[in-house]
Structure formats: C-alpha cells, structure tokens
PDB file of N, CA, C and O in Angstrom:
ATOM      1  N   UNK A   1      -2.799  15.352   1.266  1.00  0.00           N
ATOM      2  CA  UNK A   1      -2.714  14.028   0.670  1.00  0.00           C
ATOM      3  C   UNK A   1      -3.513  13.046   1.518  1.00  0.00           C
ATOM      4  O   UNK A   1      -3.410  12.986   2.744  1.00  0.00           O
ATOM      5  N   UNK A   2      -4.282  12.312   0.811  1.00  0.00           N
ATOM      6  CA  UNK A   2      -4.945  11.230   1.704  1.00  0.00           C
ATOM      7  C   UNK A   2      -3.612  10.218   2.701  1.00  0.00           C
ATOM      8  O   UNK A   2      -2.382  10.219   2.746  1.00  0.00           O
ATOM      9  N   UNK A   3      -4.596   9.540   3.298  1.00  0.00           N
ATOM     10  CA  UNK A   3      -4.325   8.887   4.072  1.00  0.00           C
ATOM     11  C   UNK A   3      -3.886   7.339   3.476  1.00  0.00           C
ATOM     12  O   UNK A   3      -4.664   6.476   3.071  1.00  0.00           O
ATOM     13  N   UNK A   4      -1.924   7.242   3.577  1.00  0.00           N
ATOM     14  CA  UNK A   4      -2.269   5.263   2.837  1.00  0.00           C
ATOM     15  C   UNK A   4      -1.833   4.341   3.921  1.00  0.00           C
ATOM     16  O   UNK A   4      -1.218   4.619   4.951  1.00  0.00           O
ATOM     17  N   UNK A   5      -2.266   3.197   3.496  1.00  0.00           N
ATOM     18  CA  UNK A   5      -2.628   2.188   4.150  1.00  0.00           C
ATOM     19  C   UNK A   5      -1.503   1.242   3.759  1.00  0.00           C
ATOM     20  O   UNK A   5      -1.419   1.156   2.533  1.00  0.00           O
ATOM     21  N   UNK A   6      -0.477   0.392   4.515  1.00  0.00           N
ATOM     22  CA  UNK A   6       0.799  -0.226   3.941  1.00  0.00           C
ATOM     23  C   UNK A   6       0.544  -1.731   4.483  1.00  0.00           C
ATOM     24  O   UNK A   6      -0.003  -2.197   5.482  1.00  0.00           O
ATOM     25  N   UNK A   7       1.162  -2.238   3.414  1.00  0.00           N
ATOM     26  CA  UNK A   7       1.016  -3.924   4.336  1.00  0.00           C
ATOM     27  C   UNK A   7       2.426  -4.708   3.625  1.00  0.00           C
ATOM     28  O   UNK A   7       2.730  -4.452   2.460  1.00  0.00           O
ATOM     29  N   UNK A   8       3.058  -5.469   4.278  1.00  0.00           N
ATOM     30  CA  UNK A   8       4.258  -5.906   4.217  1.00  0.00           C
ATOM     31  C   UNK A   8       3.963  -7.567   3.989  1.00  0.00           C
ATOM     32  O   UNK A   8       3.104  -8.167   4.634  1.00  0.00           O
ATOM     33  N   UNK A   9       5.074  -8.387   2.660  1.00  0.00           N
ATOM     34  CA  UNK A   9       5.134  -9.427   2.924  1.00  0.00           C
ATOM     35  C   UNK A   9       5.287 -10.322   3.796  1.00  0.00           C
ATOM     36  O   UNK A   9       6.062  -9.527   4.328  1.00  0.00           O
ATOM     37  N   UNK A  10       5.319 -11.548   4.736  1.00  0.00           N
ATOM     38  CA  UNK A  10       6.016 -11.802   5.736  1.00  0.00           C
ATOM     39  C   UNK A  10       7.493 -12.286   5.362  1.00  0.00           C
ATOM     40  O   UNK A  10       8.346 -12.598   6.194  1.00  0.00           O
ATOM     41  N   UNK A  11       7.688 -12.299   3.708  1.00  0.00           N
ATOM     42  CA  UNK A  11       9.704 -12.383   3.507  1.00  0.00           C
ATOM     43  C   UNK A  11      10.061 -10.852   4.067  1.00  0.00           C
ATOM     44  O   UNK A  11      11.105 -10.657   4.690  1.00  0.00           O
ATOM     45  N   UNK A  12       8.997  -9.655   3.761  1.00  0.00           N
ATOM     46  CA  UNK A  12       9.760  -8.429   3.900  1.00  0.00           C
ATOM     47  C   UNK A  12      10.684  -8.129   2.677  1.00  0.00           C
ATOM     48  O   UNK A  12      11.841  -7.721   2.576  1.00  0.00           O
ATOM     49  N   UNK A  13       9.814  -8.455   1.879  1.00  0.00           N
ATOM     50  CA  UNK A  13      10.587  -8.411  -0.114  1.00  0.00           C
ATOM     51  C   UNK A  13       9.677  -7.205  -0.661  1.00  0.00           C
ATOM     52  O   UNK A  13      10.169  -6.262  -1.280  1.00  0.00           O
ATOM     53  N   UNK A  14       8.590  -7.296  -0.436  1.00  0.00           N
ATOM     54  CA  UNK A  14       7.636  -6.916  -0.731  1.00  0.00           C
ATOM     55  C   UNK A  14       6.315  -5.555  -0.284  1.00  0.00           C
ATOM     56  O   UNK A  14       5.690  -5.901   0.719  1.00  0.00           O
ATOM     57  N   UNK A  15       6.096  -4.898  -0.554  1.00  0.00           N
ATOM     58  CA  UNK A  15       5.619  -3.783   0.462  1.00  0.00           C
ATOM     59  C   UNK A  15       3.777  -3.437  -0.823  1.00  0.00           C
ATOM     60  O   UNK A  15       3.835  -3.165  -2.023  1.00  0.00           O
ATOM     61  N   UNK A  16       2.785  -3.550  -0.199  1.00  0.00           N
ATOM     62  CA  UNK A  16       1.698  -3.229  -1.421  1.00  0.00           C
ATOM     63  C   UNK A  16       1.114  -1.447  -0.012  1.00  0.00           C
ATOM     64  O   UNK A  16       0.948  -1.529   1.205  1.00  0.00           O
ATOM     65  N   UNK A  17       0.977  -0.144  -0.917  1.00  0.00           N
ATOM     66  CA  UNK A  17       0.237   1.075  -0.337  1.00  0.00           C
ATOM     67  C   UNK A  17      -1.220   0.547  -1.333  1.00  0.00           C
ATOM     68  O   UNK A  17      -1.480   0.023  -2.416  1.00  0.00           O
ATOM     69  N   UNK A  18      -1.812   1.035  -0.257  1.00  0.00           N
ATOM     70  CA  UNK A  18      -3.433   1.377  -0.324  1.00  0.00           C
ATOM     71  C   UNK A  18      -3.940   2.933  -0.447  1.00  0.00           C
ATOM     72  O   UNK A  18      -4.184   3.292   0.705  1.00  0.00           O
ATOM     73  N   UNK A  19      -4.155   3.816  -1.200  1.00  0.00           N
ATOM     74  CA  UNK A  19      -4.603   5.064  -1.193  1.00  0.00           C
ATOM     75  C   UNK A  19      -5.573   5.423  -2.123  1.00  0.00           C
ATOM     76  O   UNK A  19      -5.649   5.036  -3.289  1.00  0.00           O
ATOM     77  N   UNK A  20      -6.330   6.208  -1.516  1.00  0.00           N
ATOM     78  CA  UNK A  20      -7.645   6.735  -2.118  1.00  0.00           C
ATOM     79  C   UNK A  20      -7.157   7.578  -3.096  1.00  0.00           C
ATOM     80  O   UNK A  20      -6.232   8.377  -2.950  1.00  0.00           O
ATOM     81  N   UNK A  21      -8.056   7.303  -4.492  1.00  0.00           N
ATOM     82  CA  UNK A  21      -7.581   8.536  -5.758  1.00  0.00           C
ATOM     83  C   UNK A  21      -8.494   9.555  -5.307  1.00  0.00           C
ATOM     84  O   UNK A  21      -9.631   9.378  -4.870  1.00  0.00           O
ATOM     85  N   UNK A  22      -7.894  10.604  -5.454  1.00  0.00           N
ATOM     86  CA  UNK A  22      -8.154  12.031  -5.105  1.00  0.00           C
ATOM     87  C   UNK A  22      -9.075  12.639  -6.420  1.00  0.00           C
ATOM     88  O   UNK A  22      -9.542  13.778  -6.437  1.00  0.00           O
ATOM     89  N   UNK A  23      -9.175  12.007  -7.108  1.00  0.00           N
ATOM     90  CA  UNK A  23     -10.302  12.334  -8.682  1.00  0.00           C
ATOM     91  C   UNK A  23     -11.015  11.379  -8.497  1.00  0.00           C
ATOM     92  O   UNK A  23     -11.490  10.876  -9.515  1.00  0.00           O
ATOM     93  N   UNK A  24     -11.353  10.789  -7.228  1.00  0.00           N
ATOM     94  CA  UNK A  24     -13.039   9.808  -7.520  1.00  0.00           C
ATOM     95  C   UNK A  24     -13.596  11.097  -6.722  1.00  0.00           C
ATOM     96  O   UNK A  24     -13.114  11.986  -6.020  1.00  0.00           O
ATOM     97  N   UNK A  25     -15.293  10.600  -7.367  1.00  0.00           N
ATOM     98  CA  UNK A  25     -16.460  11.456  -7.118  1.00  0.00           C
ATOM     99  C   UNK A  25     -16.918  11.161  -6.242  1.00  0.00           C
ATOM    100  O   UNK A  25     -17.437  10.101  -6.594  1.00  0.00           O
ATOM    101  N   UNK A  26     -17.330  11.391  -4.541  1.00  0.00           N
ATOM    102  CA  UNK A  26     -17.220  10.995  -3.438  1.00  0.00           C
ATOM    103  C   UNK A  26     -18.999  10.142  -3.728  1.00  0.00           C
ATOM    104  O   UNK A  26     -19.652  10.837  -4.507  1.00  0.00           O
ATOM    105  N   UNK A  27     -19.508   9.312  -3.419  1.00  0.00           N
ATOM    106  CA  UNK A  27     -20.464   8.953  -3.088  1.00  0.00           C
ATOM    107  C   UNK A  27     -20.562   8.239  -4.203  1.00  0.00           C
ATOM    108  O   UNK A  27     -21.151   7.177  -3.996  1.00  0.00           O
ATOM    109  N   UNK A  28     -20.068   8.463  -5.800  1.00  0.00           N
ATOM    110  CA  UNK A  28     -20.291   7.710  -6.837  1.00  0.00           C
ATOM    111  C   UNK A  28     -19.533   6.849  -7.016  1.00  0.00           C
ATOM    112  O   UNK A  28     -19.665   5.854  -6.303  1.00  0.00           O
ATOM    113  N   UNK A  29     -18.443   6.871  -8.023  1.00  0.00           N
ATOM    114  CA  UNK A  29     -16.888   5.836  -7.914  1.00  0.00           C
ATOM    115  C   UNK A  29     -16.109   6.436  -6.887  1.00  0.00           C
ATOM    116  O   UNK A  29     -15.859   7.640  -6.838  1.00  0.00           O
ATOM    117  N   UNK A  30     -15.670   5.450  -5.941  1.00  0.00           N
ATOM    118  CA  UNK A  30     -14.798   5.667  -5.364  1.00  0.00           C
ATOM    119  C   UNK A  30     -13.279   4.567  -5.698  1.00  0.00           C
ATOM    120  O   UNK A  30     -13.305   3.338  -5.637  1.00  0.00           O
ATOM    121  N   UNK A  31     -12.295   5.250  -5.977  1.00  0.00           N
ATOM    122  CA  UNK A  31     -11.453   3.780  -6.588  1.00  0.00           C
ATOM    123  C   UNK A  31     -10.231   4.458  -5.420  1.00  0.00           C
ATOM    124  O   UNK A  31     -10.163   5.618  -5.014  1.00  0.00           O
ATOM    125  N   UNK A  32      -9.348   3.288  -5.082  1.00  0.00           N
ATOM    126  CA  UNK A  32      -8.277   2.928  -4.722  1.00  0.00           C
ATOM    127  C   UNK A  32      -7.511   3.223  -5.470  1.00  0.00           C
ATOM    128  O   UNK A  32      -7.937   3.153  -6.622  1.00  0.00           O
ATOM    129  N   UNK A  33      -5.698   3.806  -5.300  1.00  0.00           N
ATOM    130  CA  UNK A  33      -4.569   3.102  -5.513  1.00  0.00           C
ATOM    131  C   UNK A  33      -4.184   1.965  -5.313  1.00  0.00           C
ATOM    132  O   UNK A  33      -4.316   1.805  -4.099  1.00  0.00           O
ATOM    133  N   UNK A  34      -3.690   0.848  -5.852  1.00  0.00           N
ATOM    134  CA  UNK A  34      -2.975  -0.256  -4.883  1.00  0.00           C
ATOM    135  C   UNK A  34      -1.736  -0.021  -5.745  1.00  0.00           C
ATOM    136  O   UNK A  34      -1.866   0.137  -6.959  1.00  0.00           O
ATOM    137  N   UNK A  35      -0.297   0.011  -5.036  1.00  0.00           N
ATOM    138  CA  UNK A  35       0.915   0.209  -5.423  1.00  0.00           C
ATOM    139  C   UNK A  35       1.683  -1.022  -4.881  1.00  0.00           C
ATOM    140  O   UNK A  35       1.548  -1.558  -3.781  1.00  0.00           O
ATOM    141  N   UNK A  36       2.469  -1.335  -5.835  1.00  0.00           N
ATOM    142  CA  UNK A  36       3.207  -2.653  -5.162  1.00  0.00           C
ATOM    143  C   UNK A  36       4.881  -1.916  -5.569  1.00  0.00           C
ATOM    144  O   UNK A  36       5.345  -1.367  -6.569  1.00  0.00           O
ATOM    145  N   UNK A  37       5.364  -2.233  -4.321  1.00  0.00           N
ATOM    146  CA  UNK A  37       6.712  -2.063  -4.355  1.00  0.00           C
ATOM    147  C   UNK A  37       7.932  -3.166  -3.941  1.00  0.00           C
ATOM    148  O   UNK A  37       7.619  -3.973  -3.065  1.00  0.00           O
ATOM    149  N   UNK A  38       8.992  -3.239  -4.379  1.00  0.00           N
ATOM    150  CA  UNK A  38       9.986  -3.823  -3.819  1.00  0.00           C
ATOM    151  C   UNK A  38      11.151  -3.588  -3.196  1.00  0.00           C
ATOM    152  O   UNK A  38      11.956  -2.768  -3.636  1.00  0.00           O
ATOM    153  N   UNK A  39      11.427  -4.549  -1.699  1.00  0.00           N
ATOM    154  CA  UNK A  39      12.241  -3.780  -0.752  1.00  0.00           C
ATOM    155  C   UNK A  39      13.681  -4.221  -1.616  1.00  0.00           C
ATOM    156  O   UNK A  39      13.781  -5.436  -1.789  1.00  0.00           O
ATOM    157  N   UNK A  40      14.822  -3.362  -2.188  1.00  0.00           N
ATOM    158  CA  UNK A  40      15.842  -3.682  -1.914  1.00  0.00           C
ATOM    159  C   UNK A  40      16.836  -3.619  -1.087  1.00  0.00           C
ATOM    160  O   UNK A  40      17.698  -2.777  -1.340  1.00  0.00           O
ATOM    161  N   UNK A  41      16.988  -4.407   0.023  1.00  0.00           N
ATOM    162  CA  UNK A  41      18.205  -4.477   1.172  1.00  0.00           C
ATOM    163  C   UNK A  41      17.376  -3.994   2.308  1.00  0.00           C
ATOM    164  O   UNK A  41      16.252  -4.494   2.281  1.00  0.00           O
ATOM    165  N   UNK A  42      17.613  -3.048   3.453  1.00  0.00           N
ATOM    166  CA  UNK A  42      17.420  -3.535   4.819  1.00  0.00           C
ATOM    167  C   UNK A  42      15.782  -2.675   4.705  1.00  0.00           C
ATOM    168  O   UNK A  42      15.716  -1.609   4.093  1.00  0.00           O
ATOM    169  N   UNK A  43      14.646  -3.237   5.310  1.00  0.00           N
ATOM    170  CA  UNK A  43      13.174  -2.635   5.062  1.00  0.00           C
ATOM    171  C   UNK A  43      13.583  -1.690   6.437  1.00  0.00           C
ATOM    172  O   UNK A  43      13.964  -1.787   7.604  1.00  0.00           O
ATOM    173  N   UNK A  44      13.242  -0.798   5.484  1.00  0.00           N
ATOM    174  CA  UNK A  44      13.143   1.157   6.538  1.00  0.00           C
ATOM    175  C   UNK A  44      14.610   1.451   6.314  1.00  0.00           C
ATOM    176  O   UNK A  44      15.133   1.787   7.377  1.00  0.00           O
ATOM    177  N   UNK A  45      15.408   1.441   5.348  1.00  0.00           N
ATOM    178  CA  UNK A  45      16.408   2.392   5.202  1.00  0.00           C
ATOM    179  C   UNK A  45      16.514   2.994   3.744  1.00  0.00           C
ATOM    180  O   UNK A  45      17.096   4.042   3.466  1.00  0.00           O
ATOM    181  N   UNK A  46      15.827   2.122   2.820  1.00  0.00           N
ATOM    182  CA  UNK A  46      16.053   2.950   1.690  1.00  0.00           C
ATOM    183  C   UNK A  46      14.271   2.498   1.264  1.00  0.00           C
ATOM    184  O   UNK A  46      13.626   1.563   1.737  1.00  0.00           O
ATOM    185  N   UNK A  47      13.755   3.664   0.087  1.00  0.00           N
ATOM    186  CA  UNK A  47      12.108   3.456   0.606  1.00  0.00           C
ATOM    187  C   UNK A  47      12.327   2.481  -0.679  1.00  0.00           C
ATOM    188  O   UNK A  47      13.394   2.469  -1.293  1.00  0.00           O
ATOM    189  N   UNK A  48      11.327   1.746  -0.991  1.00  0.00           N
ATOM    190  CA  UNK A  48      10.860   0.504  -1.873  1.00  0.00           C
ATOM    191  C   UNK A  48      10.727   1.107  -3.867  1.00  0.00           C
ATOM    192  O   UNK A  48      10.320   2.102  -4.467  1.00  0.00           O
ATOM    193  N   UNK A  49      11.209   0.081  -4.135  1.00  0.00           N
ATOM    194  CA  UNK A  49      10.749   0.546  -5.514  1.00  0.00           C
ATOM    195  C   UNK A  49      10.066   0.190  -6.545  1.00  0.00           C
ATOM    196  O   UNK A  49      10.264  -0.584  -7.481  1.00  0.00           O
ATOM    197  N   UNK A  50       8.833   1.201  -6.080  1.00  0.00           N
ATOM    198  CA  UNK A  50       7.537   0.918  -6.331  1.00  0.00           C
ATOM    199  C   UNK A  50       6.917   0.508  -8.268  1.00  0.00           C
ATOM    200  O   UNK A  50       6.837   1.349  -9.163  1.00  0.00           O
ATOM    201  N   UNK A  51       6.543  -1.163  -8.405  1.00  0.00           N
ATOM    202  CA  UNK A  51       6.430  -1.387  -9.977  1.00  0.00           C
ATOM    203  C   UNK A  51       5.394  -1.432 -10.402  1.00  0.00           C
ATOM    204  O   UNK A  51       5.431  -1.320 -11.627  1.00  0.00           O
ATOM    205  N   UNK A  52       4.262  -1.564  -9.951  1.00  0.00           N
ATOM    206  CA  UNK A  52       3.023  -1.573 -10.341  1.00  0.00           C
ATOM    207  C   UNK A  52       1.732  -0.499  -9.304  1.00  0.00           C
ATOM    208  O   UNK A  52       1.638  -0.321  -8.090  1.00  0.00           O
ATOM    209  N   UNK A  53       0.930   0.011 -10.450  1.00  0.00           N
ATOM    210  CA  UNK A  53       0.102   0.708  -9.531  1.00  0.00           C
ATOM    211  C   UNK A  53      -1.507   0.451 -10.390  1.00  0.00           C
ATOM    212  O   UNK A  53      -1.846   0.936 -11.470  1.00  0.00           O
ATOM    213  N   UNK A  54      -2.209  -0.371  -9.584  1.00  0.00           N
ATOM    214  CA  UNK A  54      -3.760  -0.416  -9.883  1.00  0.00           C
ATOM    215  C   UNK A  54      -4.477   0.040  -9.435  1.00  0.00           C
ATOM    216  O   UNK A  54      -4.525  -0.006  -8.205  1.00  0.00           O
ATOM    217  N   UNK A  55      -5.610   0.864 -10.300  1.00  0.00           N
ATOM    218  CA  UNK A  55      -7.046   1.476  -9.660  1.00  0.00           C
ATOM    219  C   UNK A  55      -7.975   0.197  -9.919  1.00  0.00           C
ATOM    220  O   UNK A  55      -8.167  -0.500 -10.916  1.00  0.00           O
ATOM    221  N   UNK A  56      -8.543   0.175  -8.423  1.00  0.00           N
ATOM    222  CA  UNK A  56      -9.918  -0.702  -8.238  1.00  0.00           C
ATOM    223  C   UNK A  56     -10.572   0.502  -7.466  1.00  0.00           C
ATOM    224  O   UNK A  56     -10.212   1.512  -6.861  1.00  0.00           O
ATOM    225  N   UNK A  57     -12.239  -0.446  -7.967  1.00  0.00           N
ATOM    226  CA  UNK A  57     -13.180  -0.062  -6.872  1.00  0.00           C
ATOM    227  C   UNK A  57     -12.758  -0.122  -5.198  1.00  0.00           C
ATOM    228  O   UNK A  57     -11.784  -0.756  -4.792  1.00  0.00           O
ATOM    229  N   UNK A  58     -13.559   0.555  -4.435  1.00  0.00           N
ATOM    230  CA  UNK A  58     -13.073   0.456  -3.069  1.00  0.00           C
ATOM    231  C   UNK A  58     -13.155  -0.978  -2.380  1.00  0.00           C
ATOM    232  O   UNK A  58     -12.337  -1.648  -1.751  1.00  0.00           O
ATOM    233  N   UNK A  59     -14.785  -1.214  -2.845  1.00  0.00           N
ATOM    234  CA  UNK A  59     -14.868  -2.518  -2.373  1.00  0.00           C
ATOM    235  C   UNK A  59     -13.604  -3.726  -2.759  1.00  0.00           C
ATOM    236  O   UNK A  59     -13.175  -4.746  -2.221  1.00  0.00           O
ATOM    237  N   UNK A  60     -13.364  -3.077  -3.794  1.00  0.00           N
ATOM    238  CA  UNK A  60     -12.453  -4.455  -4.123  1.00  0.00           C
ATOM    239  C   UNK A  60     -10.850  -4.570  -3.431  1.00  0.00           C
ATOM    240  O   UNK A  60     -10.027  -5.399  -3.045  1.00  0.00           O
ATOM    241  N   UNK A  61     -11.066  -3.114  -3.583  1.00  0.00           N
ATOM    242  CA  UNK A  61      -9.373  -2.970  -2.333  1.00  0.00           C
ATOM    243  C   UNK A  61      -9.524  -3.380  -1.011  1.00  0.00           C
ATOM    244  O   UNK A  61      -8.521  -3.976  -0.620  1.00  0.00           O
ATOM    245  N   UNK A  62     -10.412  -3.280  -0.173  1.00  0.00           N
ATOM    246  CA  UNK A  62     -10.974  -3.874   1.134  1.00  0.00           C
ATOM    247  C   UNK A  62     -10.774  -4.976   0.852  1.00  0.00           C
ATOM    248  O   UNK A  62      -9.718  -5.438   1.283  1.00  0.00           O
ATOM    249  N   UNK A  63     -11.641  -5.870   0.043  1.00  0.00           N
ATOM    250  CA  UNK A  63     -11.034  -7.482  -0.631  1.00  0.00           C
ATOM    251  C   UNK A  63      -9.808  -7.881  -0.614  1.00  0.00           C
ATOM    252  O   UNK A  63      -9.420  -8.814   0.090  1.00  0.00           O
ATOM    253  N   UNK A  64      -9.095  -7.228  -1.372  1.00  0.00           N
ATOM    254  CA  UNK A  64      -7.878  -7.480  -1.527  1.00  0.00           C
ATOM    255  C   UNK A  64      -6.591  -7.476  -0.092  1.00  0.00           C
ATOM    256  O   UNK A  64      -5.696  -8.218   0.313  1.00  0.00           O
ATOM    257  N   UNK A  65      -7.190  -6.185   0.271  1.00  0.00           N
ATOM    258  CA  UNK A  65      -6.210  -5.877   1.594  1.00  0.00           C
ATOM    259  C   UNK A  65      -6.742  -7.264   2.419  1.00  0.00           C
ATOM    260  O   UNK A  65      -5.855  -8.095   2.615  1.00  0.00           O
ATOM    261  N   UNK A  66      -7.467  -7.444   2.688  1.00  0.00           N
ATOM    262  CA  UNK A  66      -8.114  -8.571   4.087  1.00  0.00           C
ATOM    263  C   UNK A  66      -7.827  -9.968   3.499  1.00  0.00           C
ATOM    264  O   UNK A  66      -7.639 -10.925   4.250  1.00  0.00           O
ATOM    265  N   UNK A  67      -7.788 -10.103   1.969  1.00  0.00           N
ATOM    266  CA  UNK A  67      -6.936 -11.290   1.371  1.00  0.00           C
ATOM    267  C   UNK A  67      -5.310 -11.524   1.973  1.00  0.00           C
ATOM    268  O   UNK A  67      -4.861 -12.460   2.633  1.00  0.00           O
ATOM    269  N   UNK A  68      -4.814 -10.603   1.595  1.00  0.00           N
ATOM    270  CA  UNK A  68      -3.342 -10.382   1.803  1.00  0.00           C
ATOM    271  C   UNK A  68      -3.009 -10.645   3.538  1.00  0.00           C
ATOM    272  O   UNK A  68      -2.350 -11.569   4.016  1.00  0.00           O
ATOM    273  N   UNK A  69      -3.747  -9.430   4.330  1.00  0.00           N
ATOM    274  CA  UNK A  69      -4.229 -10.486   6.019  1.00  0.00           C
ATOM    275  C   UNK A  69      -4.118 -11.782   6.080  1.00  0.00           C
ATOM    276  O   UNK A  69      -3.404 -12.432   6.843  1.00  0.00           O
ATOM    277  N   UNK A  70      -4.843 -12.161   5.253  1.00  0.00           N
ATOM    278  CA  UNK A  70      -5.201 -13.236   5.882  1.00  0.00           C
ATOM    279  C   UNK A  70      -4.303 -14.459   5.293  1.00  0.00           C
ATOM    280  O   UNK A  70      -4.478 -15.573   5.787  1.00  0.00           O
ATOM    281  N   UNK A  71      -3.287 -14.277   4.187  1.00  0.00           N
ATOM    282  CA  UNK A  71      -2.177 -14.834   3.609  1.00  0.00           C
ATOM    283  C   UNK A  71      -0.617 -14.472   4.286  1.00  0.00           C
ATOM    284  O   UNK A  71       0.542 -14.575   3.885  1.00  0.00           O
ATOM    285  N   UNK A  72      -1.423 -13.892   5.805  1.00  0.00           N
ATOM    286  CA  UNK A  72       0.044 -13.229   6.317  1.00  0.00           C
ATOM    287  C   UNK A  72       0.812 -12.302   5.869  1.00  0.00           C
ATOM    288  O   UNK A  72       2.015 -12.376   6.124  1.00  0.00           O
ATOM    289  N   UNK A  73       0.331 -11.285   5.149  1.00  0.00           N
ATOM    290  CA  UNK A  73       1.346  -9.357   5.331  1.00  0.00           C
ATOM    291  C   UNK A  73       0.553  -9.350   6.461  1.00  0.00           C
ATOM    292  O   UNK A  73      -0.433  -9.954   6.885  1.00  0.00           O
ATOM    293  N   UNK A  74       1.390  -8.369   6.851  1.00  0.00           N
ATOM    294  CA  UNK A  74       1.575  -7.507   8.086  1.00  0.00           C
ATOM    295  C   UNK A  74       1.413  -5.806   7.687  1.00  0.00           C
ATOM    296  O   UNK A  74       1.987  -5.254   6.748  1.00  0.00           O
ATOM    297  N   UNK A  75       0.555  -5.211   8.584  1.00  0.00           N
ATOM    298  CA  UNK A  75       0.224  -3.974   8.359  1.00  0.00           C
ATOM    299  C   UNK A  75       1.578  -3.229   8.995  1.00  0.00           C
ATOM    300  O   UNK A  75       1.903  -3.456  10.160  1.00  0.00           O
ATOM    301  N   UNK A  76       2.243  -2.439   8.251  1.00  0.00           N
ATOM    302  CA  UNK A  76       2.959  -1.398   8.630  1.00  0.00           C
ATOM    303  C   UNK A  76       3.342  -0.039   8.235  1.00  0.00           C
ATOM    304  O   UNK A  76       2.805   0.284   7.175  1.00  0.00           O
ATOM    305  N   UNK A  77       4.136   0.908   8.772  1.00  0.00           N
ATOM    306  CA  UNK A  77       4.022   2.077   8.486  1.00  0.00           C
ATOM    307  C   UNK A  77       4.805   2.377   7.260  1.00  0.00           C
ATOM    308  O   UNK A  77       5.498   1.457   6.826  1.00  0.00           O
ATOM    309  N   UNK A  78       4.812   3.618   6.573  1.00  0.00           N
ATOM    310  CA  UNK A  78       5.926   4.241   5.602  1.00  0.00           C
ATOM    311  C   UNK A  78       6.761   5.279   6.530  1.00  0.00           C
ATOM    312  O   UNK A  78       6.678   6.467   6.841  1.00  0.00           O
ATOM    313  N   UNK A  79       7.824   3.903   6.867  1.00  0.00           N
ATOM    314  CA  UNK A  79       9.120   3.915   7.767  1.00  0.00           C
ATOM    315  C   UNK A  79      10.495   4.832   7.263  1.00  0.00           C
ATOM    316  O   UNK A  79      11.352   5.362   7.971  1.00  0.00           O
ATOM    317  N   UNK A  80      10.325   4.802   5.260  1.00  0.00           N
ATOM    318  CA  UNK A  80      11.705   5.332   4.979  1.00  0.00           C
ATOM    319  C   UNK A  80      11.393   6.895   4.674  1.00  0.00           C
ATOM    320  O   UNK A  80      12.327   7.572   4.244  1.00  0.00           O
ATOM    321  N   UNK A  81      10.175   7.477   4.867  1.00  0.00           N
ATOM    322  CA  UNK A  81      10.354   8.656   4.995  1.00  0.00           C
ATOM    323  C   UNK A  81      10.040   9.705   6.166  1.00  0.00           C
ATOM    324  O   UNK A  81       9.755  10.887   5.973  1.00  0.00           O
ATOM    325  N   UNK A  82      10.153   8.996   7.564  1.00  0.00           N
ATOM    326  CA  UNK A  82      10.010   9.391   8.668  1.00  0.00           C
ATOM    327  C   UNK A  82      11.227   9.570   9.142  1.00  0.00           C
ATOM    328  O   UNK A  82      11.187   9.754  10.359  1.00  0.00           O
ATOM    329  N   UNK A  83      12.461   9.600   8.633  1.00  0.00           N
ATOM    330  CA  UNK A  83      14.123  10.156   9.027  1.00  0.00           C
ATOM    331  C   UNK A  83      13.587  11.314   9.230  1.00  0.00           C
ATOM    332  O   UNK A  83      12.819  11.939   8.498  1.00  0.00           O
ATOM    333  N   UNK A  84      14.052  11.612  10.344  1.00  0.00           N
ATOM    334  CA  UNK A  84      15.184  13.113  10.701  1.00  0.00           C
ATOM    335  C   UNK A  84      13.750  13.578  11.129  1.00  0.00           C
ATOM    336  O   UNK A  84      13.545  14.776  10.936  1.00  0.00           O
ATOM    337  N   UNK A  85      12.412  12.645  11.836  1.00  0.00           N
ATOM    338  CA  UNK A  85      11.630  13.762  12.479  1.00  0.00           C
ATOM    339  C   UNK A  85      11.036  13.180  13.547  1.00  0.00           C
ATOM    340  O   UNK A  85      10.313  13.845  14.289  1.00  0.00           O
TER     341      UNK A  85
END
C-alpha cells in the first residue's frame, strides 16, 4: 500500500489522508486520494469516520495540502491503528 500523508485540524475535529491512487499511470496522470474524516471523541483512540474521498491531480493535492499548512492543520500520524505494536 502506498504511503499516506495525514494532517489534522487545529480543533482536532477533523483529520484530511493524502494517498496516491494505485491505478494512475506513473509519468502520465498521476491523481491523489484526499479523504476527509471525522474525529468522534478522544483523537487516537477510536480511528475517524472517514465522509468524503476526492481524486485530484497531484499537483493539486500538493496545493491543497500546503493550503491547509498554512491555515494551521498539523501534520500527523495514523495513530488509531498503531495499538498493540
């Protein structure tokens, strides 16, 4: 599975993954996942529940992620499925 990329609201309501679709054609389209999820109750004990999922171009997910930076999320890990290792 590729590699995703997580960024957190600064309420901590909110959680958007970044992941590469595994059916783009490497050098031609390359598109993004962007997944938006919502935390209910304590962030890293139960995982988010995830309501929307958009394919963009790459460039435009880079956009987007460094938007969200710069509106204050915070880059962090996928915390609720690292129990028990």
């Amino acid at each position: 599975m590729n590699k995703s990329y997580w960024l957190i609201n600064p309420k901590r309501t909110e959680v958007k993954r970044f992941i590469k679709n595994d059916k783009s054609v490497d050098g031609v389209f390359e598109y993004m996942f962007v997944d938006t999820g919502k935390i209910d109750g304590v962030f890293g004990k139960e995982p988010p529940l995830m309501t929307t999922t958009i394919s963009v171009d790459i460039d435009l997910a880079r956009e987007i992620y460094e938007r969200l930076i710069a509106h204050g999320w915070n880059k962090t890990e996928e915390v609720w499925n690292k129990k028990g290792r």
